[in-house]
Every structure is written in structure tokens, then in C-alpha cells.
N, C-alpha and C positions, 0 to 999 in steps of 0.2 A: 187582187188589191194593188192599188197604185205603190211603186217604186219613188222611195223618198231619200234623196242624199241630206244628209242632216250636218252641217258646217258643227265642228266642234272644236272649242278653245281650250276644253281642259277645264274653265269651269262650271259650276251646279248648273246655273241657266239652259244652256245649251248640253246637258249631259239628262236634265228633266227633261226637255223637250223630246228627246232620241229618248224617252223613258214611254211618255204619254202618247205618243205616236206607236210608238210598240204595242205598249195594251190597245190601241183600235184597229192593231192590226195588217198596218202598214208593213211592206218588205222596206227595210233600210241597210241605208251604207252610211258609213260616217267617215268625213273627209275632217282633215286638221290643214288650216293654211299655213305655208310656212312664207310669210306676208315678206320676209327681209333676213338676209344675211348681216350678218355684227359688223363682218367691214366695209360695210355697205355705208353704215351710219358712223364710222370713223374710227370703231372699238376694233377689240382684237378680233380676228381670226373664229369662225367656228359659233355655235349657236350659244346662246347665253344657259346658264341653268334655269333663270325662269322659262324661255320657250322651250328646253326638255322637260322639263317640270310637266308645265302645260301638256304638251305631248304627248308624254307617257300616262297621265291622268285621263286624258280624249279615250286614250286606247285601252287604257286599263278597265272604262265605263263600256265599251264599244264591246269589250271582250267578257264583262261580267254579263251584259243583254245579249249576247251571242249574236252581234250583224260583223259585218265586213267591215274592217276598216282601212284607209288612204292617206295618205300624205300628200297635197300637192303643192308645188312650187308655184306658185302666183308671184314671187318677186321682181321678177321684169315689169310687169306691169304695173304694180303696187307703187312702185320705185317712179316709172315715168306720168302714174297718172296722181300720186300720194305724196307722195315725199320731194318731188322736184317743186309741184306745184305750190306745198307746205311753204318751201325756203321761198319760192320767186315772190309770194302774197304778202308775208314776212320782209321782204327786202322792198318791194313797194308799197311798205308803209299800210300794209293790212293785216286783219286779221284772221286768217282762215276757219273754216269749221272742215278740215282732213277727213271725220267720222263721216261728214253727209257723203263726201267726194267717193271713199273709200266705199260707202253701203253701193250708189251709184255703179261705181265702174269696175270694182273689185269683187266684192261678196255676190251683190247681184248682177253682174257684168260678166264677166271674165269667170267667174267659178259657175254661175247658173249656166252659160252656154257650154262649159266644159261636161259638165254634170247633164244637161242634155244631151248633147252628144253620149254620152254612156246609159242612154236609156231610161231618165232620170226623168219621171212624173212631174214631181217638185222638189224645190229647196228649201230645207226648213234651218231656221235658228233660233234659237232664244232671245229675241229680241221680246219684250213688253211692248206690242202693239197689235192688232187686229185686221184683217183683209175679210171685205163682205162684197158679196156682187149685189150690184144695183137691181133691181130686178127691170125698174123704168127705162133707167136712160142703157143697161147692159153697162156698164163701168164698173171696173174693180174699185172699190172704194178703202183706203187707208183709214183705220180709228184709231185714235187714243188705248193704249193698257188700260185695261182695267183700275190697275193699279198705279194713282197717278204719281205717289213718288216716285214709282220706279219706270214710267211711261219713256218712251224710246223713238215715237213716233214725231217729233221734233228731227229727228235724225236721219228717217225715212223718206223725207219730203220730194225727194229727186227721185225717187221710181216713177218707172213708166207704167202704161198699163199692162204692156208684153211681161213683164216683170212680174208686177203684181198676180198675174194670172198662173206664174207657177211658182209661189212661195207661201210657204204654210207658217205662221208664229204659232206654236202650241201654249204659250207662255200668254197671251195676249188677256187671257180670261180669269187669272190666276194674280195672287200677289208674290210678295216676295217671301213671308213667311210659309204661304202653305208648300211651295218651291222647295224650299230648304226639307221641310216635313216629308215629303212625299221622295224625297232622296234621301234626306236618312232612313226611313223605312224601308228601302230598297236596297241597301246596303253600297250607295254609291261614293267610289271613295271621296269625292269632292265634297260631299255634301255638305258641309261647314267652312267649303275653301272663302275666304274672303276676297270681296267682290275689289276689280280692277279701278281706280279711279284716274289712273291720267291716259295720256293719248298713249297707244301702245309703244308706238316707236318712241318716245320719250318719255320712259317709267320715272323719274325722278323728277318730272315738270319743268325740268332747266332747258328751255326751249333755244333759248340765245347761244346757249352752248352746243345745242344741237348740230344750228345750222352751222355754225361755224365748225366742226368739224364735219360736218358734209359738204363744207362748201371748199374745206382747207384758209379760207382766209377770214382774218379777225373783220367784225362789222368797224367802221369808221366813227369817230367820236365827231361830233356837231355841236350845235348849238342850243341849246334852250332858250323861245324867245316868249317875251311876254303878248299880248293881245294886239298892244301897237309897234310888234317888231322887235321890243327893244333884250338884249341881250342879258339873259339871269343866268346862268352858266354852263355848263358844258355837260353833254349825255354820254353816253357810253357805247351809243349804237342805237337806228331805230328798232332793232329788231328785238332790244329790253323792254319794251314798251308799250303796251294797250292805249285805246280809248278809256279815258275815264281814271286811269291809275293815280295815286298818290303817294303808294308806297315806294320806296326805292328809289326817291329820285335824287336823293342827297343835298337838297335845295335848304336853305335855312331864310326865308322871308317869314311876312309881317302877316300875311294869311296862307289861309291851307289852298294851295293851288294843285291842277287835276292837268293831265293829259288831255287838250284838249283837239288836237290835230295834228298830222303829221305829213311832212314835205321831204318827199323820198328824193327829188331832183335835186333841192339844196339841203337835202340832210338837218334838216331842222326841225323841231318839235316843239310847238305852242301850249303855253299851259292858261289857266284861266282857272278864275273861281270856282266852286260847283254850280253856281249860278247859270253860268255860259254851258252847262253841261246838258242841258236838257231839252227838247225839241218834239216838235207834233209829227214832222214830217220825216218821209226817208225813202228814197227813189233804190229799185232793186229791179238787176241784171239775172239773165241767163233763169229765169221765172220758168217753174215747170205745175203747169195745173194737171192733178190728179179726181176731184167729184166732177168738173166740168172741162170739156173739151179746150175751153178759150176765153178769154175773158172779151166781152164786147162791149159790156160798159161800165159804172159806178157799180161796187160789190159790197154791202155791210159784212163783215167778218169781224173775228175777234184774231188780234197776231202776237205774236212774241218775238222779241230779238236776240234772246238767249232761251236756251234749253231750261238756265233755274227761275226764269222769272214766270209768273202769272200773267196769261194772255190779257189785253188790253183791246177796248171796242176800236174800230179803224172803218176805214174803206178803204180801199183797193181800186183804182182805176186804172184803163191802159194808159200805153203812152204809145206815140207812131209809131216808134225801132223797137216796137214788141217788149220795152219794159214795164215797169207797171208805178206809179207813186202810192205808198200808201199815206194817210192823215190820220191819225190818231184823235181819240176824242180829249184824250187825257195827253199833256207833256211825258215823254220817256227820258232816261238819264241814258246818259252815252251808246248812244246808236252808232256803232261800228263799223265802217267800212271791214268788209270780207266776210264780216257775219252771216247766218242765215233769217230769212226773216220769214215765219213759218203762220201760213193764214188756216182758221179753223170754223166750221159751221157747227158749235157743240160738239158731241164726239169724231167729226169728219174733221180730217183734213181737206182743206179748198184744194191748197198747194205752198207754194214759196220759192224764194228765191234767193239772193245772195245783195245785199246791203253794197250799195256802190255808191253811194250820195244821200 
């Protein structure tokens, strides 16, 4: 039977996975990433208690199912391909999506070619989403989770085919409750851990404080300007600030104005109605097609520009420098620079790319 390295974070997800592979029989090992060091990101010294926590939980399940378990350091690269990238996107006035970057070059990067190297069949994780081989065109094909609240496959977008060909989602076909079921029945100590919700390297969602202690220097305060330039007062840094925000901008006018762009050269940040907020079109960089080889002409898909929103009818055409414009049938509300903008055929992923205009 194929050799399975199973990525484990410590929780349920990925502790069921390394469960349901076991009953089919699979030989497994279970690897825990240790993604970053604390003073890495400007804290003290030494691993926090949530990632021992995590840790000892990975091992505690690795050790109840009787496989081998590993610890590997991945933080050099994590670091140069996650975290540098994080702050620089942020400092130019965008907005990252870190999880796609990190599935790309880390989980399935950097950890699958290590785990190949040790004789490793495939890579499995708890991720909610699905790999099918084509049987027509031969392509590994990315689906949707089963389970569409808890679907994953928005995150995925940036595997290659060589990737896709050695990683297994066990989770893909399952929800979240039968998940949690099928681990407490197994006496797994996670089985009720509560699920993660912000980016891991910043557990408390304060992103602006982030950088700034990774970067050691305060963001610069600028100017808030209206639609025709003119000056409404003063921000706190771009890097407090999304497309589309309202909250937090400590403005006191005569209507509700929004985030409506941001000028990283002169430090300035445009607000506007929500009116001005909304748009058909949105031109995207660094585009990775996953059901079809290339795009060579007009495509109907359906897209998304965030992970919580419901896909929207589009096209998709190229552009010469390999990017792509997509048009939307319907106006979208704040289309983000740095975002991902993730195309679908029904359950298939087309592909996506990264929101630049």
C-alpha cells in the first residue's frame, strides 16, 4: 500500500484525515510544521503555547493511531516566501491572500518535495476540497468540498498539476459534523478542538501591528482624500486599511464613506460612497489554470473575489502578458487589489489568479 505523509496541525481536520486513510490502509507518517519562530514575528523568544499546544495534540493523535511521527522546520521558507511577501503587499497598498501563497510554496512546495524525497507516495491534509483525474484530457482536476461551508478549494487555486498528482484530501467528501463524529468515536483528543479562524501568524487579526513589529518600523500617517483629491483627514498608515472598509476610519462627514483606493507612492487613501464601490470588471496577474492547459480565448465561468462570497457569472479572456480580464455579468462591491480571484465550471475549479486592476 502506498506511503502517505499526512501534514498535521493539531487539529480534528487533519487528525480525521490521518484517521480515514488509516482504515483504507495506507502506511502513514505524520509531519507537524513548525511554519515560524515567535521572534521571528517580533514576540519573545521560543514557540508560543498555542503552537505546543497544536504539537503535542498532532502527536498525541499520531500516537493513539500508532504511525510515526516528525516535526519539520519549514520556517526559512515560510518566512521568505509568506511573511516577507505578507508585509511587502500590505506596504503597497494591497491586499494579500498569504493561505493561497503558503498552500503553493509551502504545504505543497517545500513540505511535498521534502516528503518525496523520504519516499513519500503522497501528501495528505485536511483541507475540504477534492482531486479527480480527468480521464479525457488526463489532468488532475481540483473540486469544491463537499461541504460548501466549509469548502477550501478557493485556497487551493495555485497547485500545479505535479502537485495535484501527489496529494490526497480525505476530508473532501465528508462535512464538518460527521468530521467531528467520526473523531470522537475514535477517541481522538482534538475531536471538539475549535476550528482556527485567522491567518496563523497573526492569531488575534491585528494585522497592522503585525507588520510593524516585523518590519521594526511604525507605518507613516497620510492623508485621507476625497474622490476629487480634496483633503478629509488624516490615516494612521496604509497598511490599517482594506478595500471597501468603513469601520475604523475615525472620519466624522455628512455620509457613510468607504475605502475606496489606495496610493502607496504618495501615502494616500481615497474614500467614496459605496456607490463608487462597485464594478463589472477586474484584470488579474500571475493566473494559474488548473481543468485546462491555457486559456486561448473568451471562457464563461462563474468567479469569486473573496473566499465568503457566492460565485458570480463572468468571462474570463486572455490578455498578451499572459494575464487574463475577467467581466462579470452582475457589478461586484470592492474588488481588491492582491486578492485572489478564483474561476469555476460547477464543482471544477477553471483556475485563478491574483486581482491587480
Amino acid at each position: 500500500m502506498a506511503h502517505v505523509f499526512v501534514a498535521m496541525s493539531g487539529g480534528v481536520d487533519s487528525s480525521t484525515a490521518a484517521l480515514l486513510l488509516q482504515e483504507e490502509g495506507y502506511q502513514l507518517t505524520g509531519v507537524y510544521l513548525r511554519m515560524f519562530r515567535e521572534e521571528e514575528l517580533g514576540k519573545a523568544a521560543g514557540e508560543s503555547c498555542g503552537a505546543q499546544t497544536a504539537r503535542r495534540d498532532a502527536e498525541a493523535v499520531a500516537r493513539r493511531l500508532g504511525f510515526p511521527f516528525h516535526t519539520f522546520d519549514v520556517s526559512p521558507v515560510f518566512r521568505e516566501t509568506v511573511l516577507q511577501n505578507f508585509v511587502r503587499e500590505y506596504q503597497a497598498g494591497r491586499t494579500p491572500n498569504p493561505c493561497a501563497v503558503c498552500n503553493r510554496a509551502v504545504k505543497f512546495g517545500a513540505l511535498l518535495d521534502q516528503v518525496r524525497s523520504m519516499g513519500a507516495d503522497y501528501l495528505a491534509t485536511g483541507h475540504y476540497a477534492r482531486v479527480q483525474r480527468d480521464q479525457a484530457s488526463g489532468r488532475y482536476l481540483l473540486l469544491r468540498g463537499l461541504d460548501r461551508g466549509k469548502d477550501q478549494s478557493y485556497f487551493l487555486y495555485m497547485l500545479t498539476q505535479e502537485q495535484l498528482s501527489h496529494v490526497l484530501f480525505p476530508l473532501g467528501g465528508l462535512d464538518k459534523a460527521r468530521v467531528r463524529q467520526l473523531a470522537e468515536e475514535h477517541g481522538l483528543v482534538n475531536a471538539q478542538k475549535r476550528d482556527s479562524q485567522d491567518i496563523c501568524f497573526v492569531p488575534d487579526g491585528k494585522y497592522a501591528d503585525f507588520i510593524e513589529r516585523f518590519t521594526g518600523t511604525p507605518a507613516p500617517a497620510g492623508d485621507f482624500l476625497d474622490q476629487e483629491g480634496r483633503v478629509l483627514g488624516r490615516h494612521r498608515g496604509l497598511i490599517r486599511y482594506t478595500h471597501g472598509q468603513h469601520k475604523g476610519l475615525g472620519l466624522s462627514t455628512e455620509e457613510s464613506l468607504y475605502v475606496l483606493d489606495k496610493d502607496a507612492a504618495a501615502n494616500t487613501i481615497r474614500l467614496a460612497p459605496d456607490s463608487a464601490l462597485w464594478s463589472t470588471v477586474l484584470t488579474a496577474e500571475r493566473v494559474n489554470w488548473i481543468a485546462i492547459p491555457e486559456l486561448t480565448g473568451p471562457l464563461r465561468v462563474t468567479a469569486k473575489t473573496r473566499h465568503s462570497q457566492r460565485e458570480a457569472e463572468a468571462v474570463v479572456e486572455p490578455l498578451p502578458d499572459g494575464n487574463c480580464r475577467v467581466t462579470f455579468s452582475e457589478p461586484q462591491r470592492a474588488i481588491t487589489p492582491g486578492q485572489s480571484v478564483v474561476f469555476y465550471n460547477g464543482e471544477v475549479v477553471v483556475g485563478g489568479g491574483t486581482i491587480c486592476g
